[in-house]
Gaussian input, Z-matrix of N, CA and C with variables (Angstrom, degrees):
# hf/3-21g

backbone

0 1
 N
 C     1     B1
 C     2     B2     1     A1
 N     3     B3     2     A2     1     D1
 C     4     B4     3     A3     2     D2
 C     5     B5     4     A4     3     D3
 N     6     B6     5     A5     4     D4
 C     7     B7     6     A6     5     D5
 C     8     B8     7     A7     6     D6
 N     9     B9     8     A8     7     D7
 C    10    B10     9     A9     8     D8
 C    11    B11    10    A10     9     D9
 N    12    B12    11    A11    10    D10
 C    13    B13    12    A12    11    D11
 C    14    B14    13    A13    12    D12
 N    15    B15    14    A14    13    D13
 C    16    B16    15    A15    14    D14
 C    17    B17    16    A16    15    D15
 N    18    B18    17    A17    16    D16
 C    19    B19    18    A18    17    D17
 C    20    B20    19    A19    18    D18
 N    21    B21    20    A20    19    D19
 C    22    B22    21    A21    20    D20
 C    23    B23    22    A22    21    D21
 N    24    B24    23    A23    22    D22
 C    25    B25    24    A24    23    D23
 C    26    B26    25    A25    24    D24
 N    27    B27    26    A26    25    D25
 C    28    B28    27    A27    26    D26
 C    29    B29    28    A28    27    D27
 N    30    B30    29    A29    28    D28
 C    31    B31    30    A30    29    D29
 C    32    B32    31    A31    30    D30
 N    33    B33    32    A32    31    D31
 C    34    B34    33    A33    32    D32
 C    35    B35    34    A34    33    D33
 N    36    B36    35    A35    34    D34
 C    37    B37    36    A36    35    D35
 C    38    B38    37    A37    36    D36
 N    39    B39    38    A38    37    D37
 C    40    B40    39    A39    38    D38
 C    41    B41    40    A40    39    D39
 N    42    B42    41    A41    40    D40
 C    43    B43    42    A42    41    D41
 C    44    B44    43    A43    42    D42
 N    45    B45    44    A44    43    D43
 C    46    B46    45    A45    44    D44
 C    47    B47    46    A46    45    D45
 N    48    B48    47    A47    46    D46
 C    49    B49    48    A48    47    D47
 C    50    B50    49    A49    48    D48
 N    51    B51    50    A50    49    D49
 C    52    B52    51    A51    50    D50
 C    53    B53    52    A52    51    D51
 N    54    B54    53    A53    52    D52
 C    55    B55    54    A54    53    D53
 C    56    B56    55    A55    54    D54
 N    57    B57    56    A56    55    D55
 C    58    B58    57    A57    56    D56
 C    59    B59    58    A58    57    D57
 N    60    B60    59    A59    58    D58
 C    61    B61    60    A60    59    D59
 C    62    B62    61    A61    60    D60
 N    63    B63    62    A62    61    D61
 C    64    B64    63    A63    62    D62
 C    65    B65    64    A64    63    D63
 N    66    B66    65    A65    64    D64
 C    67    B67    66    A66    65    D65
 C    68    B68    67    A67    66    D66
 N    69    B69    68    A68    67    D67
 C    70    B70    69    A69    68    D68
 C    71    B71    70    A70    69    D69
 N    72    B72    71    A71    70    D70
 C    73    B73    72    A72    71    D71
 C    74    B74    73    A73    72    D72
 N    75    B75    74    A74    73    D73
 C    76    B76    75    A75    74    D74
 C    77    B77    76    A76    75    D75
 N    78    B78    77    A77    76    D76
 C    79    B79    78    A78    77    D77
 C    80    B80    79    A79    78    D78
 N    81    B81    80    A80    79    D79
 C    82    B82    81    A81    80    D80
 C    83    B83    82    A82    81    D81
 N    84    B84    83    A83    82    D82
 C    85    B85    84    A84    83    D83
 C    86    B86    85    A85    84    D84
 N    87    B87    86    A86    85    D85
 C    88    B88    87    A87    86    D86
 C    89    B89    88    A88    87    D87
 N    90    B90    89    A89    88    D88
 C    91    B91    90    A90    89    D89
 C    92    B92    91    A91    90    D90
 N    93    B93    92    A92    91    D91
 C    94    B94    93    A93    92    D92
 C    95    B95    94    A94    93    D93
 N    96    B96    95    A95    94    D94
 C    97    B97    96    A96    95    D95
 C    98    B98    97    A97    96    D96
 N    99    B99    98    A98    97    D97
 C   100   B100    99    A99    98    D98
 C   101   B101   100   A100    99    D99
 N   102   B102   101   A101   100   D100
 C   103   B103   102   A102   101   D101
 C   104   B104   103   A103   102   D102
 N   105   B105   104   A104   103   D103
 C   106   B106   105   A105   104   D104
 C   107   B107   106   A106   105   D105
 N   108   B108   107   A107   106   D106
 C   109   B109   108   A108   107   D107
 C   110   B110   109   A109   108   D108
 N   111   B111   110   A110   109   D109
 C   112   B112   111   A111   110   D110
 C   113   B113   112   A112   111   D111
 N   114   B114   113   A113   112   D112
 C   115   B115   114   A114   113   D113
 C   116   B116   115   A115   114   D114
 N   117   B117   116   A116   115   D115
 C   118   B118   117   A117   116   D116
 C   119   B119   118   A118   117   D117
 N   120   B120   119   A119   118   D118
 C   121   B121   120   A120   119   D119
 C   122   B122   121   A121   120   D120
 N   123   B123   122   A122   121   D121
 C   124   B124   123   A123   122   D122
 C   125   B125   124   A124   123   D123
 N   126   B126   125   A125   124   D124
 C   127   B127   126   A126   125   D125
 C   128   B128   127   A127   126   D126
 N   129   B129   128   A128   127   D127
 C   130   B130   129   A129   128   D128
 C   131   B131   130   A130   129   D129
 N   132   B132   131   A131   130   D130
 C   133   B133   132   A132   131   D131
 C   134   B134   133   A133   132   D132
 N   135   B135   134   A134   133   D133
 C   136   B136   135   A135   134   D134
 C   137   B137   136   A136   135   D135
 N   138   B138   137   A137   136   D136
 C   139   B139   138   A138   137   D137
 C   140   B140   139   A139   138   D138
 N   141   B141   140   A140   139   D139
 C   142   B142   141   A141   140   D140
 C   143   B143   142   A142   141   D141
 N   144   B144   143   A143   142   D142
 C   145   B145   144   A144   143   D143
 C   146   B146   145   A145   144   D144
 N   147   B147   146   A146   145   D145
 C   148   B148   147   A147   146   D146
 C   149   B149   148   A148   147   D147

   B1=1.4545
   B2=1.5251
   B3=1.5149
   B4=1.4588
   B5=1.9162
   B6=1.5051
   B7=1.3339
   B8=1.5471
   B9=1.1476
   B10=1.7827
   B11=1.8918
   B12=1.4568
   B13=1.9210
   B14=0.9751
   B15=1.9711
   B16=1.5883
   B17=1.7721
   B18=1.4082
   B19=1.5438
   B20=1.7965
   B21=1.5670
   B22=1.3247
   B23=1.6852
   B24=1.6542
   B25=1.1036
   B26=1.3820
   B27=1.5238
   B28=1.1666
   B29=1.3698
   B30=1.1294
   B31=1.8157
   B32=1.7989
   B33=1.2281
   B34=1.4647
   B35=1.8372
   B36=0.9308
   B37=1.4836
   B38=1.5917
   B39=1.0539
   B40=1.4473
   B41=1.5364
   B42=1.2490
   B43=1.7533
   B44=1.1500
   B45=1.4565
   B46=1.1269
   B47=1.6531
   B48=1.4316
   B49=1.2724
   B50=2.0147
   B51=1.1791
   B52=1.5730
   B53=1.6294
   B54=1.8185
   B55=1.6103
   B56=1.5787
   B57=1.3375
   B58=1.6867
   B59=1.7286
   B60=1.5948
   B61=1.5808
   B62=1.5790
   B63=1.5343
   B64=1.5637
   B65=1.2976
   B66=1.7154
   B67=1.6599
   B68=1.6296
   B69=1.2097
   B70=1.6265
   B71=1.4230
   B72=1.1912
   B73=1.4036
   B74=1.5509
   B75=1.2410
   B76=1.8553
   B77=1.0948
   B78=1.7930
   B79=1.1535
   B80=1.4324
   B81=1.3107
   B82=1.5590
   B83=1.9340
   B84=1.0122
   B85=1.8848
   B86=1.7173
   B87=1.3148
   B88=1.4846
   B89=1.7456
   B90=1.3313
   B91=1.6998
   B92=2.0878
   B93=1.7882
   B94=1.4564
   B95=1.7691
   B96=1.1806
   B97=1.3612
   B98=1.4566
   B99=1.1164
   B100=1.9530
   B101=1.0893
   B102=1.7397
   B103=1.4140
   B104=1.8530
   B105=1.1466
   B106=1.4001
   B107=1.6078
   B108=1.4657
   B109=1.5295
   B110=1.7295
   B111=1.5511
   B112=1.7795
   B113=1.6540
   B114=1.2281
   B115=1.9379
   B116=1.1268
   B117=1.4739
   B118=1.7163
   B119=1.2412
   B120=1.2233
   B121=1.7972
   B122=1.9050
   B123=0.9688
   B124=1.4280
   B125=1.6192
   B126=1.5278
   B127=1.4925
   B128=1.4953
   B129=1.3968
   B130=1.8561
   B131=1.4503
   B132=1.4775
   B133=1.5442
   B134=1.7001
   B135=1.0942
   B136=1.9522
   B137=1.3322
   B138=1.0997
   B139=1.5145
   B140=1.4578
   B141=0.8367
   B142=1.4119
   B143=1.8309
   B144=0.8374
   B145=1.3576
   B146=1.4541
   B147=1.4301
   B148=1.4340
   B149=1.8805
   A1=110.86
   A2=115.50
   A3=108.74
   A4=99.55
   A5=121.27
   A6=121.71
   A7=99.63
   A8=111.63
   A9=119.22
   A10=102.04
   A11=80.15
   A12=93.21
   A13=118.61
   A14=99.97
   A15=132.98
   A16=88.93
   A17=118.53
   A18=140.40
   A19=101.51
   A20=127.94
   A21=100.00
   A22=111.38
   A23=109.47
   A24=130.06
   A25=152.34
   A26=101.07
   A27=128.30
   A28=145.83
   A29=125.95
   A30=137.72
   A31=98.53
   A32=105.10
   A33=95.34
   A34=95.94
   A35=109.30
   A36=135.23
   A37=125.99
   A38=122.18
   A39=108.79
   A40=118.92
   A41=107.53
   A42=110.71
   A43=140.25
   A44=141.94
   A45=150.02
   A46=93.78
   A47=119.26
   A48=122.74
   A49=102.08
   A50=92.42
   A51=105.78
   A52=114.10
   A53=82.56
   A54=98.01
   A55=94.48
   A56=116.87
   A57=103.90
   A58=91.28
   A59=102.36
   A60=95.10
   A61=108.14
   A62=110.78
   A63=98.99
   A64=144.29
   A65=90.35
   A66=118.03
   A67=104.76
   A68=131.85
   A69=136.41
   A70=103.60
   A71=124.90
   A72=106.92
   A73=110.75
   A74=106.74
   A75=112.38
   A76=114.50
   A77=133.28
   A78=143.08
   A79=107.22
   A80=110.87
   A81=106.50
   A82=109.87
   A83=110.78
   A84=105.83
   A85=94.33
   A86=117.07
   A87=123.72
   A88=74.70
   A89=118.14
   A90=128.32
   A91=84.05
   A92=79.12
   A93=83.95
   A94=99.10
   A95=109.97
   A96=111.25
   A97=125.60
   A98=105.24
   A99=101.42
   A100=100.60
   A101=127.61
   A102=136.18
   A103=93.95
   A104=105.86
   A105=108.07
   A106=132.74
   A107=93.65
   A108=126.10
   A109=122.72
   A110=112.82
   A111=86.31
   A112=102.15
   A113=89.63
   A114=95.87
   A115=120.90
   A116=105.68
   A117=117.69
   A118=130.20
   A119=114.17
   A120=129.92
   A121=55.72
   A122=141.90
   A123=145.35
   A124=117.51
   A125=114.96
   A126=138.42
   A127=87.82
   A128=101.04
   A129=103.68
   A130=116.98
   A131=117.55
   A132=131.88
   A133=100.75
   A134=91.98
   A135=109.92
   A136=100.14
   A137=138.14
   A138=130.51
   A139=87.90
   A140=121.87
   A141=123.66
   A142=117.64
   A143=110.61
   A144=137.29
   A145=103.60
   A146=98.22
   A147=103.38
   A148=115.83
   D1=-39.83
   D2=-166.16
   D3=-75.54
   D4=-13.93
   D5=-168.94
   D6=-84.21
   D7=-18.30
   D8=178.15
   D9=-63.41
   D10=-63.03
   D11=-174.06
   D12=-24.17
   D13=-59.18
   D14=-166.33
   D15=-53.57
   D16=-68.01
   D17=-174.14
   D18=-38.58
   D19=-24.31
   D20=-135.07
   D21=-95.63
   D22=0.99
   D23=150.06
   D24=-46.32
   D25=-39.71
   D26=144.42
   D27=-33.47
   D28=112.53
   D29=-170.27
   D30=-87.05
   D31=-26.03
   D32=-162.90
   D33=-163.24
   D34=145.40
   D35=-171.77
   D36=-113.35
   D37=76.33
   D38=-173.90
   D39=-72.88
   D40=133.44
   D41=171.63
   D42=-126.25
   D43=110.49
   D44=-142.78
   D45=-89.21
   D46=120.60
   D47=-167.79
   D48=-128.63
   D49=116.22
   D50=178.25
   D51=-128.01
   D52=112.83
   D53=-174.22
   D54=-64.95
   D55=-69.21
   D56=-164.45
   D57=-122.80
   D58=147.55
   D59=-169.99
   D60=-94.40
   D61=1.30
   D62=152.10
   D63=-96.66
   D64=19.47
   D65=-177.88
   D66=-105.43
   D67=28.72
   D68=-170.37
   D69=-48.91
   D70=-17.61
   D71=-179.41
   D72=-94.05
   D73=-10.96
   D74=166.11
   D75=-69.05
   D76=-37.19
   D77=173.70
   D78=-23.27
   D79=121.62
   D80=166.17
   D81=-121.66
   D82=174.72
   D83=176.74
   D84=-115.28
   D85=157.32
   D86=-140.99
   D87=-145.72
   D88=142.27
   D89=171.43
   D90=-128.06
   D91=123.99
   D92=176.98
   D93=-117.55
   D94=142.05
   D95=169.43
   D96=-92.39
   D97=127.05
   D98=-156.40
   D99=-88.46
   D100=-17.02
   D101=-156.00
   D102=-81.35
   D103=-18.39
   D104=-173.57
   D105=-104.59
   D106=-6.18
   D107=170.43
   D108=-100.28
   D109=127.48
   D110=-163.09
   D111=-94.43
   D112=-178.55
   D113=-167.74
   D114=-39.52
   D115=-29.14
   D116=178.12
   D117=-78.52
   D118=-16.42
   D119=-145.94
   D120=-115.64
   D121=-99.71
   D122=-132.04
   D123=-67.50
   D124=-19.79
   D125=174.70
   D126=-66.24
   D127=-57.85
   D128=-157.53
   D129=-77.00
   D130=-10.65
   D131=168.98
   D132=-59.47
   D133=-82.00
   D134=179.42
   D135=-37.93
   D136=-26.74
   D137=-170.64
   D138=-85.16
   D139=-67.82
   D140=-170.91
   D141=-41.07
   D142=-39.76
   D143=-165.51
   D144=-78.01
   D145=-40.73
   D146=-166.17
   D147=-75.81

């Protein structure tokens, strides 16, 4: 919850997304738009994550 808070400023979210972590050069970074995600769909991401 307190990483949401930190988050809730934010227009946009970047995320480093790794399909397999011995594939690092597949790694790509992902710009998520939060303005387009609602509090819940985006509360429950970070939980996940966390």
């Amino acid at each position: 919850m307190d990483k949401y808070q930190q988050l809730q400023g934010f227009d946009e979210l970047l995320l480093l997304n790794v399909w397999n972590v011995n594939d690092t050069p597949f790694a790509f970074y992902q710009v998520v738009d939060l303005q387009k995600l609602s509090v819940n769909q985006t509360l429950e991401n970070i939980r996940n994550k966390c």
